[in-house]
N, C-alpha and C positions, 0 to 999 in steps of 0.2 A: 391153174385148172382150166381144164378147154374143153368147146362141145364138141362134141364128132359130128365130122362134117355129113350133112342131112342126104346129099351125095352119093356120100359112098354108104351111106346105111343104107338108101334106095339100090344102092347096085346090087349089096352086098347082104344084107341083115334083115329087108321089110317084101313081108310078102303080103297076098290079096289073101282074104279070106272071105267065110262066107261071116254078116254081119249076126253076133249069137247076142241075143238080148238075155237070155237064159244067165248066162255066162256072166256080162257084164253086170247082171243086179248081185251074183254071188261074189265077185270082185268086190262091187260096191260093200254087199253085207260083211264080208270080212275086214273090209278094210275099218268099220263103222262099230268091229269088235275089239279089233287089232286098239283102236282109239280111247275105246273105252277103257281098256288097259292101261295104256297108257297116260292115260290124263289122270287117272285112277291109283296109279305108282307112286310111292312117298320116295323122291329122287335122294339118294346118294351115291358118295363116290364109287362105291360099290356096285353101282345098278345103272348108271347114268349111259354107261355105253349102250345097252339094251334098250333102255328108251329111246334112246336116240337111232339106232337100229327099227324097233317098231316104227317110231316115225317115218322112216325110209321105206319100211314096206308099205306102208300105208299107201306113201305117196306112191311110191314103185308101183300098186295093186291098180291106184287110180290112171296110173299113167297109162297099164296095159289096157284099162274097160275103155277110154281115151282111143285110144290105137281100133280096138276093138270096135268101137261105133261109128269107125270109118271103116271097116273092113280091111284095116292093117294089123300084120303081128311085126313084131319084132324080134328078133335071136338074141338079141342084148339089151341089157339095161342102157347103153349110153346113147343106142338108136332113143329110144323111148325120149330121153332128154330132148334129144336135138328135134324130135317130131313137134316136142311141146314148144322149143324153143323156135323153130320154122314158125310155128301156125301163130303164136304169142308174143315176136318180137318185144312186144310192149313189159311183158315180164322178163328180163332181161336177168334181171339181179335175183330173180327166183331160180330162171336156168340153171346158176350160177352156184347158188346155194344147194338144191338139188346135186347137181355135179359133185359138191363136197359133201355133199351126204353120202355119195356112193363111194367116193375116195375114201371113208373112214369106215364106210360099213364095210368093207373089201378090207381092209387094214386092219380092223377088228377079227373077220371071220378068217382069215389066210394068215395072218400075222399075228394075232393074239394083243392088236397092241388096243390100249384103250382110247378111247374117244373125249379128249378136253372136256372138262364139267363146264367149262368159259364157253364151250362151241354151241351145247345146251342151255345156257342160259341166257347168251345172246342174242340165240334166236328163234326159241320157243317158239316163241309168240308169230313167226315168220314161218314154222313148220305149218301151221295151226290155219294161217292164211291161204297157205299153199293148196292144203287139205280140200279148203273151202271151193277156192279159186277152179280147184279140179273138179272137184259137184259140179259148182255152176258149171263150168266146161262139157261134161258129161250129160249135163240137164236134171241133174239132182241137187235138192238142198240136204244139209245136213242132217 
């Protein structure tokens, strides 16, 4: 799995916008429903892909308010990654994880295929941080 190069999202995917604080606290609120949801879900095999899906939007949701409070959009989710992963270096292994969250949530929604209960339970606890990681980012706590 690989980021998209920050590059060609600049060339091609990130525009200027004007900065919507409006915008970015209803991101923030969704995503802090989306969450509650989810943590709130009694996981099985049956349901695990969709949790795991919410969590992508979450982060996805934060990633755009993220973009949003620089006065960038993005046309793609993999731009969104690679912005986070430019400005974050130091979360490298989050990138990363993100990245495969979009590979399975794409492969879930276009493909029908399910998402690993092992990919869930691995690394929950790693979705959970990310969440965080993106508040503080953002300049909101949880």
């Amino acid at each position: 799995m690989s980021i998209m190069n920050w590059d060609e999202c600049k060339k091609d995917f990130i525009r200027k916008v004007e900065i919507d604080l409006e915008r970015i606290e209803s991101l923030i609120k969704r995503a802090n429903q989306r969450l509650k949801r989810a943590e709130s879900t009694k996981i099985s095999l049956d349901n695990v892909s969709f949790v795991v899906e919410d969590y992508y939007e979450i982060i996805k949701e934060l990633l755009v308010a993220y973009l949003l409070k620089e006065g960038l959009r993005a046309k793609n989710h993999q731009c969104l990654i690679s912005y986070f992963y430019k400005n974050n270096p130091n979360y490298e292994r989050e990138a990363f994880l993100i990245s495969q969250m979009s590979f399975f949530r794409n492969r879930l929604d276009y493909y029908g295929e399910d998402i690993p209960f092992e990919f869930y339970t691995e690394n929950k606890e790693e979705f959970k941080k990310i969440i965080n990681l993106l508040l503080k980012l953002i300049g909101r706590k949880k």
